[in-house]
C-alpha positions as CSV (number, residue, x, y, z in Angstrom):
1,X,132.3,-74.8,248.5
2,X,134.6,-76.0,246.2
3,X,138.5,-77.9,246.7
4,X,141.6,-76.4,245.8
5,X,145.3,-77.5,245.7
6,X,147.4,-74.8,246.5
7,X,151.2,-74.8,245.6
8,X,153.9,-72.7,245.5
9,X,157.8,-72.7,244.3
10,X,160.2,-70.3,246.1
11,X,163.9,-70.2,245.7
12,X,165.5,-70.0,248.6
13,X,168.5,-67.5,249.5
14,X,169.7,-69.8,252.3
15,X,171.0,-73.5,251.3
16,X,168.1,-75.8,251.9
17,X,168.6,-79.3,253.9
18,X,166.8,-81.5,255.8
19,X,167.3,-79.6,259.1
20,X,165.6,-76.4,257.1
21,X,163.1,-78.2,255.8
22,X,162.2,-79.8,259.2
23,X,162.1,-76.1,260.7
24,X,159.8,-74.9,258.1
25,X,157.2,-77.3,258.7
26,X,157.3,-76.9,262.7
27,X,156.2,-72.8,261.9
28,X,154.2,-73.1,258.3
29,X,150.9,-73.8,259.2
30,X,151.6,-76.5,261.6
31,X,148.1,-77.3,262.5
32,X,147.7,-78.2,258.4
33,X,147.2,-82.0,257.9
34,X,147.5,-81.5,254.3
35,X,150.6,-79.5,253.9
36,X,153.9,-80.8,252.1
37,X,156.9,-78.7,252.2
38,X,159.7,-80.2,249.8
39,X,162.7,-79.1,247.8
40,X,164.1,-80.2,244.6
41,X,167.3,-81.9,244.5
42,X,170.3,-80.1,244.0
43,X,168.7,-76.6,243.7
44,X,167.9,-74.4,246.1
45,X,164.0,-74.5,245.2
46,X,161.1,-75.1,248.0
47,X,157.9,-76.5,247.2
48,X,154.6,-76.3,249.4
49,X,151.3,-77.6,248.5
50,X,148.3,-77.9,250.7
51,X,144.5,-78.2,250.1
52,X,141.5,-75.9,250.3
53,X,138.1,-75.1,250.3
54,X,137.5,-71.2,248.4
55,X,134.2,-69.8,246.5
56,X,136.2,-69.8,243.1
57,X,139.5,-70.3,241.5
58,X,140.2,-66.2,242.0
59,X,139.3,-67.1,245.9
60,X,141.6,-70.0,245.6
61,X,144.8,-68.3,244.1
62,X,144.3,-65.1,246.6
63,X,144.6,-68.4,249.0
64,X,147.8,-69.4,247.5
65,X,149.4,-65.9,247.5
66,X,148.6,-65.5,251.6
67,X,150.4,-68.9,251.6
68,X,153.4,-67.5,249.7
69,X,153.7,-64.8,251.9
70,X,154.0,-66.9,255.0
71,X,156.7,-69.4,253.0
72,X,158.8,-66.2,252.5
73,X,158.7,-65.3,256.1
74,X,159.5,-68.4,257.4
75,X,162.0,-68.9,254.3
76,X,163.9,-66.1,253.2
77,X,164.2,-66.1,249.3
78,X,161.8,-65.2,246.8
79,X,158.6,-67.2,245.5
80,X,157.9,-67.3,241.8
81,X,155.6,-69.4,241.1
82,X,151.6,-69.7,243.0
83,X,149.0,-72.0,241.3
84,X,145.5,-73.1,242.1
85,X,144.3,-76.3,240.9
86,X,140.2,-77.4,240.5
87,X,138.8,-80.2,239.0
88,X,138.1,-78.3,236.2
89,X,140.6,-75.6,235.7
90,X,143.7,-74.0,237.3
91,X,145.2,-70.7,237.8
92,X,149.1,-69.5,238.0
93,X,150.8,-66.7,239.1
94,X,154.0,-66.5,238.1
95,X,157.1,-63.4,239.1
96,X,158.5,-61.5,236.5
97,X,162.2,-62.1,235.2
């Protein structure tokens, strides 16, 4: 089966430091070798990215929206931005305005 990268963009409604960041990794998918959780400096934007294994790119980005769902949970804000990345192609979803 084919590898994905997964990665997502949500903009947090609660200010993001290290001691967030650190609490989101201990509940998103802690069992996940390959999951980063980041934000950008100065703005209150998280980043996740993992890897995966899905039939197609469709497969993939229905991956990467499940993903998105838990990151809201365990982040309150709202995501706008899901991409799947092949070797070949990618997809992105991205929220309206």
């Amino acid at each position: 089966m084919p590898a994905f990268t997964l990665s997502l963009a949500l903009r947090s409604s609660a200010p993001l430091d290290d001691a967030a960041i650190d609490s989101l990794r201990a509940v998103l998918r802690p069992d996940d070798p390959e999951l980063r959780v980041w934000r950008e400096p100065d703005r209150a934007v998280l980043r996740v990215a993992t890897e995966c294994t899905a039939p197609d790119l469709d497969a993939a980005l229905d991956l990467g929206m499940t993903l998105a769902d838990e990151a809201n949970a365990a982040c309150p804000g709202r995501v706008f931005e899901v991409a799947a990345m092949g070797d070949e192609d990618s997809q992105v979803w991205r929220a309206g305005p």
